[in-house]
C-alpha positions in Angstrom: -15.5 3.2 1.4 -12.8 1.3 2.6 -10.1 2.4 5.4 -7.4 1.9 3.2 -8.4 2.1 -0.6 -5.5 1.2 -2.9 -8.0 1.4 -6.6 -7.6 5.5 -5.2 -7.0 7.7 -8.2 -4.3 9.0 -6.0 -2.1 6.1 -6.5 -2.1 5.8 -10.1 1.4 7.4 -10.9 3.9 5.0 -10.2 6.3 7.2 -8.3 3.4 7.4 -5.3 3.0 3.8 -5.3 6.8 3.3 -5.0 7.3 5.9 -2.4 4.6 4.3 -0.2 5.9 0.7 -0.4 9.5 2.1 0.0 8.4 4.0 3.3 6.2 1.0 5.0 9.2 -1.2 4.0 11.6 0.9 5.6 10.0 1.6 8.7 9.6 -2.4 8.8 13.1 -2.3 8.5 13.8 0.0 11.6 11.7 -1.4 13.7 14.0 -4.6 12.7 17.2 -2.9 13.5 16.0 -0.9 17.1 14.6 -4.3 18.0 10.6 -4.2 17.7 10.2 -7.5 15.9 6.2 -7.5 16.5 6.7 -3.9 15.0 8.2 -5.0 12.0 6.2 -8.2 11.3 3.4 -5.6 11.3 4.7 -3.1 8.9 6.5 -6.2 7.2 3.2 -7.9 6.1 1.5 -4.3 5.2 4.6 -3.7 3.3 3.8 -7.2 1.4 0.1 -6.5 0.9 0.9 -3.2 -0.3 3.6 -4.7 -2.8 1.1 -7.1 -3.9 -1.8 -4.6 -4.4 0.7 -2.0 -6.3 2.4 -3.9 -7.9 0.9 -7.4 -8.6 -2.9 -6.9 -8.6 -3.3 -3.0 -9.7 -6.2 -2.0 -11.4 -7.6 1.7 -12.4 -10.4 3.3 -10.1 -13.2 1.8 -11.2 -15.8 4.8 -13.0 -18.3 5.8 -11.0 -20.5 7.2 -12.9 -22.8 5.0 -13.9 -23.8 3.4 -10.5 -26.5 5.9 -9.9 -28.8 4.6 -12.7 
């Protein structure tokens, strides 16, 4: 299992995908504005690897069923 698994069935409405891009954007973008910059290249390239992985390169959960046999 991966620390951060985006293929989560969790993530498959659109809404919770949005609203977890929109927050690690956003905190990006206040660490910007109270003057962190290392801060917000941090949550700026999560927020861009997110985007991709959401929006870009999203796939369903793989079934995992069938990896026992």
């Amino acid at each position: 299992m991966r620390f951060f698994d985006v293929r989560s069935p969790i993530f498959i409405p659109l809404w919770r995908r949005v609203l977890v891009f929109g927050l690690v954007l956003g905190w990006a973008l206040l660490e910007l504005w109270r003057g962190a910059p290392g801060w917000a290249l941090l949550f700026g390239v999560a927020a861009l690897w997110i985007g991709w992985q959401f929006f870009f390169d999203f796939r369903l959960p793989e079934d995992d069923t069938d990896r026992d046999r």
